[in-house]
C-alpha positions as CSV (number, residue, x, y, z in Angstrom):
1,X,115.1,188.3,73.0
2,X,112.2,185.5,72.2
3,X,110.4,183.6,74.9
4,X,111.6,181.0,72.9
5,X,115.9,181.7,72.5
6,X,115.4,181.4,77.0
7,X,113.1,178.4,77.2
8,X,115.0,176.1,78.7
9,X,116.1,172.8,77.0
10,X,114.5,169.2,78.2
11,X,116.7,166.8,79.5
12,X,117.6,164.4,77.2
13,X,116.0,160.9,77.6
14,X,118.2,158.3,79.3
15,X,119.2,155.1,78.1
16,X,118.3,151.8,79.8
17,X,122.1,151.8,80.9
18,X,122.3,155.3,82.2
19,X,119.4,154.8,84.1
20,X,120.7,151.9,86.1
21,X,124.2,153.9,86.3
22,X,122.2,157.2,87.5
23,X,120.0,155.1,89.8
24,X,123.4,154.5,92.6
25,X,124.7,158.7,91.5
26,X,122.5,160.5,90.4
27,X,119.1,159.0,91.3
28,X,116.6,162.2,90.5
29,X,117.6,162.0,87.2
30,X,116.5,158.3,86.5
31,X,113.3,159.0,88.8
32,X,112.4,161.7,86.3
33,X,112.8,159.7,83.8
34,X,110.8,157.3,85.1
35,X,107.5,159.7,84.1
36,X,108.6,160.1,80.5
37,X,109.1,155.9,80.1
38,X,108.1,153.6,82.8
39,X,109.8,150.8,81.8
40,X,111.2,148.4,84.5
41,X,112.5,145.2,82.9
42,X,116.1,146.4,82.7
43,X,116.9,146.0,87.0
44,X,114.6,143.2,86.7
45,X,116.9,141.6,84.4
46,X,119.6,142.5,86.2
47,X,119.1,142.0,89.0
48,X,118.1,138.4,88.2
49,X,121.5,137.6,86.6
50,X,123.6,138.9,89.6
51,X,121.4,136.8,92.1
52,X,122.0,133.3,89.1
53,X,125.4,134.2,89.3
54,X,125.9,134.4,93.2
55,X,123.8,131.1,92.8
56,X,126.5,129.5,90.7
57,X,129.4,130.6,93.0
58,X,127.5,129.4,96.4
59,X,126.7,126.1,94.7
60,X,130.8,126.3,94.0
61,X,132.3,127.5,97.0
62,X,129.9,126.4,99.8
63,X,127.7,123.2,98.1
64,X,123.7,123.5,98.7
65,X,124.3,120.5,100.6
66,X,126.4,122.5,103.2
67,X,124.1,125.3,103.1
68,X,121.2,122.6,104.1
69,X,123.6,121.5,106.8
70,X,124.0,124.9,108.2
71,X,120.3,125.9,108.0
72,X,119.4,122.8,109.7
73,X,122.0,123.1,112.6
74,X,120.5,126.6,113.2
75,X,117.1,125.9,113.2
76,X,114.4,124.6,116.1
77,X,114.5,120.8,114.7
78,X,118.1,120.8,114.9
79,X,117.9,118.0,118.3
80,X,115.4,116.3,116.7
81,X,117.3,115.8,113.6
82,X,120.5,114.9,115.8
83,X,118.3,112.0,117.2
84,X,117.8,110.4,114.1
85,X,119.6,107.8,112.3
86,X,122.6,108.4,109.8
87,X,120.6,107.1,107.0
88,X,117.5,109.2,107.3
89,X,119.8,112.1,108.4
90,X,121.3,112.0,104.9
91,X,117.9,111.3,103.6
92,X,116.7,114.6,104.7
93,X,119.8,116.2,103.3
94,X,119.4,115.3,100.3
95,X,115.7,115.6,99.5
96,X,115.8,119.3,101.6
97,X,119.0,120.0,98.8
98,X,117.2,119.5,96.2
99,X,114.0,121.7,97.0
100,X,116.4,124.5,97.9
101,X,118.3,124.1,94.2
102,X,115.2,124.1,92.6
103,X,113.9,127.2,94.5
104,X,117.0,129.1,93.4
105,X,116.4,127.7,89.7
106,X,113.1,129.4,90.0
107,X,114.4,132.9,91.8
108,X,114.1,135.3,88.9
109,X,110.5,134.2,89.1
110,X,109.5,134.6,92.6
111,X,111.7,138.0,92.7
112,X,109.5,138.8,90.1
113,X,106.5,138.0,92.0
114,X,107.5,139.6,95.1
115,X,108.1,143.2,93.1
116,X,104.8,142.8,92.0
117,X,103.6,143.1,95.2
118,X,105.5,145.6,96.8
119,X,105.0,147.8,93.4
120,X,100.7,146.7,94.0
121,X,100.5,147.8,97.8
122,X,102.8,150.6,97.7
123,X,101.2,151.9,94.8
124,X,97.5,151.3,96.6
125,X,99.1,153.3,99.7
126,X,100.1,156.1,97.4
127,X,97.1,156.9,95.8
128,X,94.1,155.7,98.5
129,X,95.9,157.0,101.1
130,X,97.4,160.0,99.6
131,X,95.4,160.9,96.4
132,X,98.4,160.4,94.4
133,X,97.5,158.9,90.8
134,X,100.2,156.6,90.6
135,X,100.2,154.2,87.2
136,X,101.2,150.1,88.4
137,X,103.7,150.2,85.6
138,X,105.5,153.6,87.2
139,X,104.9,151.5,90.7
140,X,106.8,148.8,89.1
141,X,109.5,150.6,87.7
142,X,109.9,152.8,91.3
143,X,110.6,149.1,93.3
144,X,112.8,147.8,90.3
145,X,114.9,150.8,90.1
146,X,114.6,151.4,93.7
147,X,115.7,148.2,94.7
148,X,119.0,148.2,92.8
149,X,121.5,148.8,95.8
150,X,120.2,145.2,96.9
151,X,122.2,143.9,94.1
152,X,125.1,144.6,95.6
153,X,124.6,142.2,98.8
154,X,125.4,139.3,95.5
155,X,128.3,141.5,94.3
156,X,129.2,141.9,97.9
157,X,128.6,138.1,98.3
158,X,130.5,136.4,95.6
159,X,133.5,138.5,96.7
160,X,133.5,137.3,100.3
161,X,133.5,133.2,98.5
162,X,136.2,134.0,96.5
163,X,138.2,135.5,99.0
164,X,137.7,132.3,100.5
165,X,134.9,132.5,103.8
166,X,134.6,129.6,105.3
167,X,131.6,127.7,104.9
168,X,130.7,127.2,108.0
169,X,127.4,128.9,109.4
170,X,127.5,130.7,105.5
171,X,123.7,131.9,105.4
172,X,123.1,132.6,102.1
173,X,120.2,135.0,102.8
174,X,122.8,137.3,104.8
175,X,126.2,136.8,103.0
176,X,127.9,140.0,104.1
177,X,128.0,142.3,106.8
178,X,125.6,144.9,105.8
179,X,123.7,144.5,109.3
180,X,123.9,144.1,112.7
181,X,122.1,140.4,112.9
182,X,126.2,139.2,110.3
183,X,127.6,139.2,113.9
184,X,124.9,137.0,115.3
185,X,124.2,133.9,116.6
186,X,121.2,132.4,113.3
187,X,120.1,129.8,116.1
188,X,119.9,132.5,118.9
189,X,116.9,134.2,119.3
190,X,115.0,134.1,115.8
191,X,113.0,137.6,116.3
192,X,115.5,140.1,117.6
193,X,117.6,138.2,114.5
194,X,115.2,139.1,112.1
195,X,114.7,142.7,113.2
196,X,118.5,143.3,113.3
197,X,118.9,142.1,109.7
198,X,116.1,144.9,108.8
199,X,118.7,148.0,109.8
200,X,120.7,146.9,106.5
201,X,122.2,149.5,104.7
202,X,121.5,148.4,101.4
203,X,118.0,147.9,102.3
204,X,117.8,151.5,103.3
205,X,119.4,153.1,101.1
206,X,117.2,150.8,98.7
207,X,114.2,152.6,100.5
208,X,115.5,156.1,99.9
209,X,115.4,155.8,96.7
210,X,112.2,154.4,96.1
211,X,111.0,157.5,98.3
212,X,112.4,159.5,95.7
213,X,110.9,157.5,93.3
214,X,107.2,157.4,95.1
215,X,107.6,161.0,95.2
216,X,108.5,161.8,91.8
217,X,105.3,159.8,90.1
218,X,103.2,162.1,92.3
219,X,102.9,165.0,94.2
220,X,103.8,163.4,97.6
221,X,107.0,164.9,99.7
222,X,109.9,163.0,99.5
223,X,110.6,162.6,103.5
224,X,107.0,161.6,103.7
225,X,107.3,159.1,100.6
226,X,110.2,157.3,102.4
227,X,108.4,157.4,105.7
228,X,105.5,155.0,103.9
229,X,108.2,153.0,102.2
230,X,109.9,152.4,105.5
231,X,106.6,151.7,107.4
232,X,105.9,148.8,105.0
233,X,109.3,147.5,104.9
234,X,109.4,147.5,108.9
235,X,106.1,145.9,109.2
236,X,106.9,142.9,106.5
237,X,110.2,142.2,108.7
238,X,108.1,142.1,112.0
239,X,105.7,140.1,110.4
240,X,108.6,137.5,109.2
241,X,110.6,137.9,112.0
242,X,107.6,136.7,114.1
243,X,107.2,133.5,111.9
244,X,110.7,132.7,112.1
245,X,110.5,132.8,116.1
246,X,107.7,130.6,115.9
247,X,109.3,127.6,114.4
């Protein structure tokens, strides 16, 4: 028998759609991939769209002028804004309602920037601190694949509004109980808030896979590719729950 009749066959090359499919069940094989075609747009894309669409719902179900309401109620300038008159009251309201549409208007943008980011430092820890030789386009399609199972927090979401959750206290940047700091008090204390919304299951399953991912574009274990994931994702929560306890 030939070398050749026992060489065994390459996988086939996946589609944009498997990809995304093999990313939640069979996530080595889109990682693989990944080194043949390090294309990222596709999550991008859709990720945007499900986050528009839990937009559209929220703006539905809860009103952005509600969601101003409750962010303001929960926040340190919530006696100070009690203390002022109706009129300016509704003032604020309003002008605060707009700048939060137009920030959602603009989220595909900013998401857009922020993977940039992550993709640029995780990819300078990688190969500084490790040696690995890890392209910024196969960084960029690691975070965007990787970051998938945060979609589901708008599937999740727009669920939860049409089952009909009240809007009271809704906090759009934790719709559904995926962590611990769901079943808290927002205007309690802000840091131990912000550190329990960082043990979120969707977040770490999010960093698992771009462990995998890490790990797959170089020669880096997997356990110790999650391990620098994790450390970066910790250390961004600390440094944003410590804002949000400052104001």
């Amino acid at each position: 028998m030939s070398s050749a009749a026992i060489s065994p066959t390459p996988d086939a090359p996946l589609s944009p759609v498997e990809r995304v499919v093999d990313t939640f069940f069979a996530p080595s094989k889109t990682f693989n991939d990944l080194k043949r075609n390090q294309s990222w747009w596709v999550p991008w894309l859709l990720s945007s769209l499900l986050a528009m669409g839990f937009w559209v719902v929220v703006g539905q179900k809860i009103g952005f002028d509600e969601i101003t309401r409750n962010q303001i109620a929960n926040s340190s300038r919530a006696a100070q804004f009690e203390k002022l008159p109706p009129d300016q009251q509704e003032r604020q309201i309003e002008v605060s309602t707009k700048i939060f549409q137009y920030i959602t208007y603009l989220g595909p943008i900013v998401g857009l920037i922020i993977i940039v980011i992550m993709a640029a430092v995780l990819m300078g820890t990688f190969n500084f601190g490790f040696g690995a030789e890890v392209p910024f386009k196969g960084a960029l399609a690691v975070v965007t694949y990787g970051g998938l199972p945060l979609c589901l927090m708008y599937v999740l979401g727009v669920i939860s509004l049409l089952a009909g959750l009240k809007p009271e206290g809704f906090n759009p940047q934790n719709p559904v109980a995926t962590n611990p700091a769901y079943f808290m008090d927002m205007a309690g204390n802000k840091f131990l808030y912000g550190m329990a919304s960082a043990l979120d299951v969707l977040a770490i399953w999010s960093i698992i896979l771009m462990g995998m991912g890490f790990s797959a574009q170089s020669k880096v274990k997997k356990g110790t590719a999650m391990v620098i994931v994790a450390c970066w994702y910790l250390f961004a929560k600390l440094i944003f729950a410590g804002l949000a306890s400052l104001g």
